[in-house]
KESEMI-886305 format. One record per residue: residue in one letter; residue number from 1; x, y, z of N, C-alpha, C in turn. Coordinates in pm, whole numbers, padded with zeros to 5 digits. Example, Ala and Ser with C-alpha at 12.3 -4.5 7.8 and 13.67 -1.06 7.14 Angstrom:
BEGIN
a,1,01319,-00569,00780,01230,-00450,00780,01320,-00330,00780 .
s,2,01285,-00225,00708,01367,-00106,00714,01290,00003,00787 .
//
This chain:
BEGIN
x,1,-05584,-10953,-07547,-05512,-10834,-07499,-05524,-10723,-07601 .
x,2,-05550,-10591,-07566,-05553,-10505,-07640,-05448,-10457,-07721 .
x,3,-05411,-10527,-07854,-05299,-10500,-07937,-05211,-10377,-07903 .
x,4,-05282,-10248,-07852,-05183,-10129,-07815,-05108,-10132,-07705 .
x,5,-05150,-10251,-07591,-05100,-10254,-07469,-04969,-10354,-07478 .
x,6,-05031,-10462,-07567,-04909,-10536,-07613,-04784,-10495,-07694 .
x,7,-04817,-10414,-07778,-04685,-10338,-07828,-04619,-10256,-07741 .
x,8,-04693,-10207,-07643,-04617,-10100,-07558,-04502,-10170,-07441 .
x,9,-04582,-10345,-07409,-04503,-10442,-07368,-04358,-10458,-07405 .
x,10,-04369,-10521,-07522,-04295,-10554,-07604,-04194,-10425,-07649 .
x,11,-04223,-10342,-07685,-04107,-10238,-07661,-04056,-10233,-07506 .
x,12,-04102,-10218,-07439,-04032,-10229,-07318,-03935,-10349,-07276 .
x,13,-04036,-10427,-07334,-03892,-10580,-07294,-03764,-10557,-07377 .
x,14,-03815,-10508,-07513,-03681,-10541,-07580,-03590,-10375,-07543 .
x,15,-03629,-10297,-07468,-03542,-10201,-07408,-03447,-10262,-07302 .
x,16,-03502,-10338,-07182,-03489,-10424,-07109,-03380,-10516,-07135 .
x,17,-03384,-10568,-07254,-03275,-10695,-07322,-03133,-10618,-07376 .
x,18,-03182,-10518,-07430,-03057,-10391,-07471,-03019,-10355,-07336 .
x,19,-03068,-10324,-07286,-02938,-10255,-07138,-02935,-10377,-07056 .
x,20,-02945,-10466,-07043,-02894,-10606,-06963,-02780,-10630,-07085 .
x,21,-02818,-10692,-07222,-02725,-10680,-07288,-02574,-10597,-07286 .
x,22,-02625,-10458,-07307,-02489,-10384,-07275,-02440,-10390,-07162 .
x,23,-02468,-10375,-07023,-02450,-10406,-06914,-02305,-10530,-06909 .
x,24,-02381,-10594,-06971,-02270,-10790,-06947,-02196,-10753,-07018 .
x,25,-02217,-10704,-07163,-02080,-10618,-07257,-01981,-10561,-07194 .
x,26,-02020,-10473,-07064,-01906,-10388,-07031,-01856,-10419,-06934 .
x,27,-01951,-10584,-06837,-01839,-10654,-06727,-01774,-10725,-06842 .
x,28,-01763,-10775,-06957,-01663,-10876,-06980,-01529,-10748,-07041 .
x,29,-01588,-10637,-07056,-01468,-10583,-07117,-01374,-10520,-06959 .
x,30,-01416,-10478,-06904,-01391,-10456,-06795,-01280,-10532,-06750 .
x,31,-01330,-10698,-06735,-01242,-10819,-06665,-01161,-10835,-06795 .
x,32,-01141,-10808,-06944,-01067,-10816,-07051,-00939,-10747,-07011 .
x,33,-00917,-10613,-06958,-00800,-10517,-06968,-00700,-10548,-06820 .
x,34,-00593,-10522,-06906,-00462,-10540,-06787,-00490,-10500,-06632 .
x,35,-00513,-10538,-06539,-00495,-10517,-06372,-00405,-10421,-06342 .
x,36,-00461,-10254,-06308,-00346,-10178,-06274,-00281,-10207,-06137 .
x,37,-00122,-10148,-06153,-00018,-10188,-06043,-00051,-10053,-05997 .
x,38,-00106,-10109,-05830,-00149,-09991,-05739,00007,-09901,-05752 .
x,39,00002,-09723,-05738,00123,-09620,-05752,00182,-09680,-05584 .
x,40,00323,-09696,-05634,00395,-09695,-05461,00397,-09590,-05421 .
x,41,00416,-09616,-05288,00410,-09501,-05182,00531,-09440,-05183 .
x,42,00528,-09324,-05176,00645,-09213,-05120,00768,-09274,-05029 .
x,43,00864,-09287,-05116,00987,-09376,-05012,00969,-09226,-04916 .
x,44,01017,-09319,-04791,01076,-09211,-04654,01207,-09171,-04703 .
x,45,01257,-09031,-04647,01373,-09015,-04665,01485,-09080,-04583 .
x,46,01399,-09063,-04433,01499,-09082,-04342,01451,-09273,-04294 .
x,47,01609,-09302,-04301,01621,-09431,-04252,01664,-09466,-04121 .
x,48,01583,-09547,-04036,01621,-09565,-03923,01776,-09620,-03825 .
x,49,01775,-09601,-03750,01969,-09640,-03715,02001,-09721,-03592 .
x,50,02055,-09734,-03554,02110,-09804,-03417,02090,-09697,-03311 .
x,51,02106,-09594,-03362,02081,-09502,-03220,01944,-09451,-03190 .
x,52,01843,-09480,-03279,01734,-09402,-03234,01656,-09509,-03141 .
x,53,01717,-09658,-03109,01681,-09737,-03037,01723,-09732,-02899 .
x,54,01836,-09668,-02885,01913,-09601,-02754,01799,-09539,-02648 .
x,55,01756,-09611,-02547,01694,-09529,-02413,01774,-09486,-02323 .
x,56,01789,-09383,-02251,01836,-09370,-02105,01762,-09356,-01990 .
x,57,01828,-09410,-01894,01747,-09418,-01756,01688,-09293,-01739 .
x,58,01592,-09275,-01666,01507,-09167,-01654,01456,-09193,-01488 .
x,59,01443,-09081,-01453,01381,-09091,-01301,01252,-09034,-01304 .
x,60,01177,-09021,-01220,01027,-08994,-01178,00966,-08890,-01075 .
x,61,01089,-08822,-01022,00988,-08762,-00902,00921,-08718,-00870 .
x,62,00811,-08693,-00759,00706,-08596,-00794,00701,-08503,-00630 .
x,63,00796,-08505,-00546,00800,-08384,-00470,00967,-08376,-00389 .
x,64,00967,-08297,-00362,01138,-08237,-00306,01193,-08404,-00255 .
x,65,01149,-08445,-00178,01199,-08593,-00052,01214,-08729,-00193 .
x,66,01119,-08732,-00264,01135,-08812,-00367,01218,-08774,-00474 .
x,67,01252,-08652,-00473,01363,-08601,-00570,01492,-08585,-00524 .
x,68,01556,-08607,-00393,01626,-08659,-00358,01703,-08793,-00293 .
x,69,01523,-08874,-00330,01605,-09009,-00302,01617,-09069,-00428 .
x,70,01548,-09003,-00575,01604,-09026,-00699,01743,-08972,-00744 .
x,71,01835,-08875,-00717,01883,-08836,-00743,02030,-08797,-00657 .
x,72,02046,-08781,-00521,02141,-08714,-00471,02236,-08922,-00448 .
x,73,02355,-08886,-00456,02449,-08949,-00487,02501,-09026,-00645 .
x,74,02374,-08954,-00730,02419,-09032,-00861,02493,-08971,-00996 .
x,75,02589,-09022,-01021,02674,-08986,-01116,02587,-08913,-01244 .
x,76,02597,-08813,-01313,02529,-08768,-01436,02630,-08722,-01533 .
x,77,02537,-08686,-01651,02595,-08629,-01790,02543,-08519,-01772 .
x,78,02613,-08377,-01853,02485,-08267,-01893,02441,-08309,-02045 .
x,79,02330,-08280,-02023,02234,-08316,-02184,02212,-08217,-02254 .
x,80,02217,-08042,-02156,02162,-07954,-02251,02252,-07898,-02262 .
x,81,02408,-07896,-02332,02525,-07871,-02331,02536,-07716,-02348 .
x,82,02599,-07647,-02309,02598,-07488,-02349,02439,-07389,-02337 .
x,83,02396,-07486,-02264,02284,-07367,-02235,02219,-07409,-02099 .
x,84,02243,-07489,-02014,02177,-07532,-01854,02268,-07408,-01790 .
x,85,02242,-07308,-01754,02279,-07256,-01628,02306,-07350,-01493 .
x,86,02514,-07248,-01441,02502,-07331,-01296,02522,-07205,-01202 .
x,87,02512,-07186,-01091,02502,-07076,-00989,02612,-07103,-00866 .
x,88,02662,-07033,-00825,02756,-07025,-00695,02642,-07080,-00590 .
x,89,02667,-07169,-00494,02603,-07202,-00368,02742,-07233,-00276 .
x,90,02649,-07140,-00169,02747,-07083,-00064,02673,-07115,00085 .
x,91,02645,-07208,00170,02607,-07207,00282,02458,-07261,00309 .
x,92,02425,-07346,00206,02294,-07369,00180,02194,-07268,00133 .
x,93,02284,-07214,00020,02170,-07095,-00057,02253,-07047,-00203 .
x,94,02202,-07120,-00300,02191,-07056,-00421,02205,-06918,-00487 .
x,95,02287,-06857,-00568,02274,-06695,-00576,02239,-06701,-00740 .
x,96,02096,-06744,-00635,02026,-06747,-00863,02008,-06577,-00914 .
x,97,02106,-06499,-00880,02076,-06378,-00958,02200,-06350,-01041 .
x,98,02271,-06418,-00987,02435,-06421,-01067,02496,-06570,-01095 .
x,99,02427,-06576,-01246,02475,-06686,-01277,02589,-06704,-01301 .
x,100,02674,-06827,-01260,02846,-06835,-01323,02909,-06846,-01456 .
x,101,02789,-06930,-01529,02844,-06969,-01623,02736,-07062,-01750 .
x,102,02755,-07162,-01802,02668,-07245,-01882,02763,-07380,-01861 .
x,103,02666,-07491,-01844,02758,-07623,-01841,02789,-07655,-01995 .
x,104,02904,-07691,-01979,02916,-07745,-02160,02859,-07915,-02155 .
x,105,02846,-07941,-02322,02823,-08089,-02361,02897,-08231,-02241 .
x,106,02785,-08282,-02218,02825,-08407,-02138,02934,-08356,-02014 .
x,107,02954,-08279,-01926,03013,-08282,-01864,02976,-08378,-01733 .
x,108,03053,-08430,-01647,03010,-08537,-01559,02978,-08475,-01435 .
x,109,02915,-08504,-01385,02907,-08436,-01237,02809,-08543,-01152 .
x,110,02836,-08493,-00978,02783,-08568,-00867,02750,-08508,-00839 .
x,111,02555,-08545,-00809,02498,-08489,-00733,02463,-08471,-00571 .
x,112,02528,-08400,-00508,02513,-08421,-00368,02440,-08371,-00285 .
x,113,02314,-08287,-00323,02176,-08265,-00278,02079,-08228,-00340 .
x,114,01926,-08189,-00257,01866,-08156,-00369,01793,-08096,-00310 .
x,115,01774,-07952,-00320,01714,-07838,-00237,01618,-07756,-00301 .
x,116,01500,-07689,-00219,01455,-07613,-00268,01440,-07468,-00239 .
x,117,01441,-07395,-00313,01505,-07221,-00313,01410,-07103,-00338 .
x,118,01366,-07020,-00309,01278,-06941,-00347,01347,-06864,-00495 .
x,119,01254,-06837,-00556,01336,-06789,-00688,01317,-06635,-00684 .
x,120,01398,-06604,-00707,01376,-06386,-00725,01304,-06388,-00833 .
x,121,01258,-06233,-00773,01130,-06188,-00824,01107,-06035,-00856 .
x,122,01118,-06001,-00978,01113,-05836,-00987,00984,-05787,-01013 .
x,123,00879,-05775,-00909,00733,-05677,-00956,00744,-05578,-00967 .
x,124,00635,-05500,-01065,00581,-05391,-01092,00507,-05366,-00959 .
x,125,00515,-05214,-00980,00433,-05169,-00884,00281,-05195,-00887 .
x,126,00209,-05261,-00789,00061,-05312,-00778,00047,-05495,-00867 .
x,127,00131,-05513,-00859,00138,-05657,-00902,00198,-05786,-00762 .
x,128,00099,-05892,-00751,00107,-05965,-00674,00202,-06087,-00663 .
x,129,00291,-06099,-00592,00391,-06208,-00602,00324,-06387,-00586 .
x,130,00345,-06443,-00681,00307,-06546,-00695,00441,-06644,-00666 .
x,131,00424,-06700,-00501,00555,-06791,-00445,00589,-06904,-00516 .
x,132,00694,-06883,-00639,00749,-06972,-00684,00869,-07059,-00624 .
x,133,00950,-07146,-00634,01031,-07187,-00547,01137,-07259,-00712 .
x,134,01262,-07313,-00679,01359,-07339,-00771,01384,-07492,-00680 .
x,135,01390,-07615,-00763,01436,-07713,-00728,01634,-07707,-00775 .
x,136,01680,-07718,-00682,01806,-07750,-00701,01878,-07879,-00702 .
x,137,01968,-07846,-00769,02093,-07979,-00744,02210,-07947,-00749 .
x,138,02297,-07982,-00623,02377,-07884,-00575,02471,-08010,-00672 .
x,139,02557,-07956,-00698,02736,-08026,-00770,02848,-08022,-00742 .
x,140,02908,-08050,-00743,03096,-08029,-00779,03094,-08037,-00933 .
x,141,03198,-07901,-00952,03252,-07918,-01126,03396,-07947,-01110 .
x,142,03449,-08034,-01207,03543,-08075,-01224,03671,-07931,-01215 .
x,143,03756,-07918,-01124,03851,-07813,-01189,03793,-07663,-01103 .
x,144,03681,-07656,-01041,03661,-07558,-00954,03591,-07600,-00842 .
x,145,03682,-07512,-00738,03645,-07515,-00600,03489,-07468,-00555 .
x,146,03476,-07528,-00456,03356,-07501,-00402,03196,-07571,-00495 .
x,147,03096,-07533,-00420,02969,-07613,-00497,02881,-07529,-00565 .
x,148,02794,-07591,-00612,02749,-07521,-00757,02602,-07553,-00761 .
x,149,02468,-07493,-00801,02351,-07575,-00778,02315,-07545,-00959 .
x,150,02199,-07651,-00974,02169,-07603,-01112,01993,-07629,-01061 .
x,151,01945,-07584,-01203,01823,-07591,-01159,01735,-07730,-01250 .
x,152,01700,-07808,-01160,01601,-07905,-01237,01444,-07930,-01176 .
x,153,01446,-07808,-01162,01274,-07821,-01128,01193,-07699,-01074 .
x,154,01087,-07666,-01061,01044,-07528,-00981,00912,-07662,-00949 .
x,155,00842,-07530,-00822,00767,-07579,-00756,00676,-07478,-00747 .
x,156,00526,-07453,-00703,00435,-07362,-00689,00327,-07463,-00616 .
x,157,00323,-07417,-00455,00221,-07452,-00370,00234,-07597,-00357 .
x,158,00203,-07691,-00373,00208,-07854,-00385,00259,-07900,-00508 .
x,159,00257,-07810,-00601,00317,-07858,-00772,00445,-07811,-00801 .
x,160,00491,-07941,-00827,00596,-08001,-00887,00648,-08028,-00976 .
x,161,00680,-07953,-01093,00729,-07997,-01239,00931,-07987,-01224 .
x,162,00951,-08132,-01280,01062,-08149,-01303,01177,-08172,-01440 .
x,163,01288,-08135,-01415,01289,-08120,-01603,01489,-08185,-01558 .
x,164,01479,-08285,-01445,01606,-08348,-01451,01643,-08424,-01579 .
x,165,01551,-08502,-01632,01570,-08572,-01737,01618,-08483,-01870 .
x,166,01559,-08394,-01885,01615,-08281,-02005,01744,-08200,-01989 .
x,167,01764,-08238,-01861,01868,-08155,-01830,02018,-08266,-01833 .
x,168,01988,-08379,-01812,02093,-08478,-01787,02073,-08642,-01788 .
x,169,02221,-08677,-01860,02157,-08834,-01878,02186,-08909,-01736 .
x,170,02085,-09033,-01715,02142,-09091,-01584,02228,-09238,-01621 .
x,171,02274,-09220,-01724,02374,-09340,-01762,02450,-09249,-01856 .
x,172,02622,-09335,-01823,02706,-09292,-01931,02677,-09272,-02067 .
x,173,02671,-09200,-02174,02636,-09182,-02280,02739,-09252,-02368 .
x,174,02882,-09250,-02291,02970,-09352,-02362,02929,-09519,-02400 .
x,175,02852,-09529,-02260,02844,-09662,-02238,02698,-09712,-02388 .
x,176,02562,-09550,-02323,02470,-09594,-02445,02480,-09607,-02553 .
x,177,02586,-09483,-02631,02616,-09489,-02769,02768,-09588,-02813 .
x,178,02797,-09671,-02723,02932,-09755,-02738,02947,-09792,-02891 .
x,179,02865,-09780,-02965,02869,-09861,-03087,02924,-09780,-03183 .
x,180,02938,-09620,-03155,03020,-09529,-03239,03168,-09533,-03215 .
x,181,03217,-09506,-03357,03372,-09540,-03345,03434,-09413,-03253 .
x,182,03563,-09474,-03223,03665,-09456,-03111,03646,-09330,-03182 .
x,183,03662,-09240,-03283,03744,-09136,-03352,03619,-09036,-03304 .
x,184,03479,-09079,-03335,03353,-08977,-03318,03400,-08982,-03156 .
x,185,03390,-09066,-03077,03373,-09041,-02894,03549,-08899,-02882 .
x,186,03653,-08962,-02971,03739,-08852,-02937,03692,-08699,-02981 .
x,187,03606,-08718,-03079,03607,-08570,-03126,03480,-08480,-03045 .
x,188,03423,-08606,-02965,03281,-08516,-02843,03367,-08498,-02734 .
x,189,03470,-08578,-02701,03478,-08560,-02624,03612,-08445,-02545 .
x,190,03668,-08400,-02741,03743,-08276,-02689,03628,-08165,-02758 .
x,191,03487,-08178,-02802,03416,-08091,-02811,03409,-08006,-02927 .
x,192,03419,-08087,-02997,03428,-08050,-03146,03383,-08135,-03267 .
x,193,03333,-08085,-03371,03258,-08107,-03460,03345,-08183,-03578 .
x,194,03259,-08248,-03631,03396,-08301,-03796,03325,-08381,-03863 .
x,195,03343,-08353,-04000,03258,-08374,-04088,03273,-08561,-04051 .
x,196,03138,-08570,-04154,03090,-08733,-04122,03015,-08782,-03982 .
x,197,03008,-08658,-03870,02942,-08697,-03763,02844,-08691,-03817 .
x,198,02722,-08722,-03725,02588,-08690,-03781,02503,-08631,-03663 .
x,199,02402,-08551,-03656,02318,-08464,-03616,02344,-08494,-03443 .
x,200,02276,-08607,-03438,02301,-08678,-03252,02491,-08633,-03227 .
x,201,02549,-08673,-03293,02693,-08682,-03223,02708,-08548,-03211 .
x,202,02707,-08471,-03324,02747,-08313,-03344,02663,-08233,-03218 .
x,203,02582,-08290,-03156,02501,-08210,-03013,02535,-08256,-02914 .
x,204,02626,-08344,-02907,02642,-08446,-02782,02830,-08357,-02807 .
x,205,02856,-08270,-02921,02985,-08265,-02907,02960,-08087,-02873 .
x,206,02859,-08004,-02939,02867,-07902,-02938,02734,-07816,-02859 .
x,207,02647,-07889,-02830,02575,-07837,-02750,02421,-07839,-02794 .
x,208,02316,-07796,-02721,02177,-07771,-02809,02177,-07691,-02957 .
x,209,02099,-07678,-03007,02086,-07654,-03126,02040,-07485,-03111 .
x,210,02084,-07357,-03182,02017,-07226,-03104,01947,-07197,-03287 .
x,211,01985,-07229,-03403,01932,-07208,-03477,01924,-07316,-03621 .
x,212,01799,-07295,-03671,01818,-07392,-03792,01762,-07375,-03929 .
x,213,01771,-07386,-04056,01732,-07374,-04158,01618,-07477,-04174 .
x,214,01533,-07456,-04278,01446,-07546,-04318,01494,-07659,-04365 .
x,215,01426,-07758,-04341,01464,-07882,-04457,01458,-08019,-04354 .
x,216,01508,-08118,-04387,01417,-08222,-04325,01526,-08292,-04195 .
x,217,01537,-08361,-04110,01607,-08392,-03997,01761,-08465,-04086 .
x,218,01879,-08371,-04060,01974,-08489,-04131,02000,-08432,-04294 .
x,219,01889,-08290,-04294,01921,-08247,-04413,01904,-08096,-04468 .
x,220,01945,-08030,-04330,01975,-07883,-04288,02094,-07815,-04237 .
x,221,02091,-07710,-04211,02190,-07672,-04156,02163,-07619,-04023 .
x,222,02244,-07644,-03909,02245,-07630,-03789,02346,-07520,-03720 .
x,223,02289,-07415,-03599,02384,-07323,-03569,02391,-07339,-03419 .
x,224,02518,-07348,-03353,02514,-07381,-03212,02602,-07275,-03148 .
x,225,02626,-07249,-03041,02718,-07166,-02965,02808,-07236,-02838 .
x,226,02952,-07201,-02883,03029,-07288,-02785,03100,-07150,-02747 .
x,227,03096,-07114,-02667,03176,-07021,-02586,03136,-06889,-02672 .
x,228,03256,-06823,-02738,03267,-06710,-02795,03219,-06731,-02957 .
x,229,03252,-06851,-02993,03187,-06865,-03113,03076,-06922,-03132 .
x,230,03004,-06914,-03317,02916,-06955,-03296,02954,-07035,-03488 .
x,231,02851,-07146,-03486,02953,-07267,-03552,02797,-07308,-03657 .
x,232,02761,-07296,-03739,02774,-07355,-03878,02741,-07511,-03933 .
x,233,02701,-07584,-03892,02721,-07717,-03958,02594,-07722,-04063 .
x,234,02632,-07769,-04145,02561,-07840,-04279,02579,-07947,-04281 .
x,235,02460,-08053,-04297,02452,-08198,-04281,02350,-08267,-04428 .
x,236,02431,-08328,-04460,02346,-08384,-04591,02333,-08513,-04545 .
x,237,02199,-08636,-04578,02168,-08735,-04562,02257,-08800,-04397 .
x,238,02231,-08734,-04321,02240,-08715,-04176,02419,-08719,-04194 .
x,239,02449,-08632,-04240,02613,-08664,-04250,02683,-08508,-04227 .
x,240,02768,-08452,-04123,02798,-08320,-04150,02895,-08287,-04285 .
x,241,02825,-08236,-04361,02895,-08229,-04490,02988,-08079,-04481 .
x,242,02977,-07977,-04349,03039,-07883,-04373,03011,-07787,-04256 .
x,243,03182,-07779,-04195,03169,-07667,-04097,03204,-07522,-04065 .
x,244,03165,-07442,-03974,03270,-07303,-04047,03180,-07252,-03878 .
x,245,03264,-07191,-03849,03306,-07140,-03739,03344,-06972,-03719 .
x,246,03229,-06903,-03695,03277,-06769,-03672,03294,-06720,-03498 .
x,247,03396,-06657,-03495,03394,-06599,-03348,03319,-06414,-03335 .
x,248,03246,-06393,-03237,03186,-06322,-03179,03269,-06166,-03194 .
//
């Protein structure tokens, strides 16, 4: 072998033996050092409860005849407390231009039909009326004469969107949330707020929610409207830590 080819070998092997060498050096140091403890994850803030397991019955309908064989004779709650509009009905007709009033939190009511209404309509001049229609549900309110319709649905041509479920529970809410003490059901159910409720009770006592601060569910402050006033709650770790109440 030509002595120059062989040295050029031979340097190469023993390059070869140095980085295999170092190589195995730095798996054994490698497997030498302490096993890091993977970083834990971000605790959640919010902890789960007995009530967020709570379902209520829900109905399905999908045109006027099926929305009254879901619905007309069955006992309800209002769900969207202080803000569902109800209307005078007088003779089989709705006067959706003069509303009466707003249903408050959970009030009970029977439904005893379920009609559909053309809805008013104010165009501009050269603008085309597009025939909308109002699904009704006619009521009795506790304490006033005569019947009352509210609205849980509109209709356009064959379509059908319904919003009974948002509007009302179809089981007692006493019965779903039974597991809250006697003192929270007295204080929804004369409609009022008090510290230690928490977020669910305080809406089931005072109505939808009309405004809110930043911050996380259970750890903001909440503004609702009950009649003439309008009410304040601050809730720390889902707890109302503080109420205050201004009138209009």
């Amino acid at each position: 072998m030509n002595p120059r080819i062989g040295k050029r070998v031979l340097i190469v092997l023993v390059v070869l033996m140095a980085l295999v060498a170092a190589r195995t050096g730095y798996i054994f140091y490698q497997r030498s050092r302490p096993m890091k403890t993977p970083a834990a994850a971000p605790a959640n803030t919010y902890q789960p409860v007995v009530d967020d397991y709570v379902t209520s019955p829900k109905i399905f309908p999908y045109d006027l005849k099926s929305a009254a064989q879901e619905m007309v004779g069955k006992t309800v709650w209002v769900r969207a407390g202080n803000a569902l509009p109800y209307y005078p009905y007088h003779a089989g007709t709705a006067d959706l231009a003069h509303q009466a009033a707003v249903l408050p939190p959970l009030e009970k009511l029977v439904i005893k039909d379920v009609v559909l209404q053309r809805a008013p309509a104010a165009l501009a001049p050269g603008q085309v009326a597009i025939v909308q229609k109002k699904v009704l549900a006619v009521v009795d309110r506790p304490g006033q004469s005569g019947n009352f319709a509210v609205v849980v649905g509109t209709n356009i041509g064959d379509n059908f969107e319904f919003t009974a479920n948002d509007n009302f529970f179809f089981a007692d809410p006493h019965e779903l949330y039974k597991h809250w003490p006697a003192e929270v059901w007295t204080a929804i159910d004369q409609r009022q707020a008090k510290k230690g409720m928490n977020e669910l009770q305080v809406g089931f006592a005072l109505g939808v929610v009309r405004g809110a601060t930043s911050g996380d569910y259970g750890n903001r402050m909440l503004q609702y409207r009950s009649g003439d006033s309008v009410i304040n709650v601050t809730f720390e770790n889902n707890r109302a830590v503080a109420i205050v109440e201004n009138k209009d």
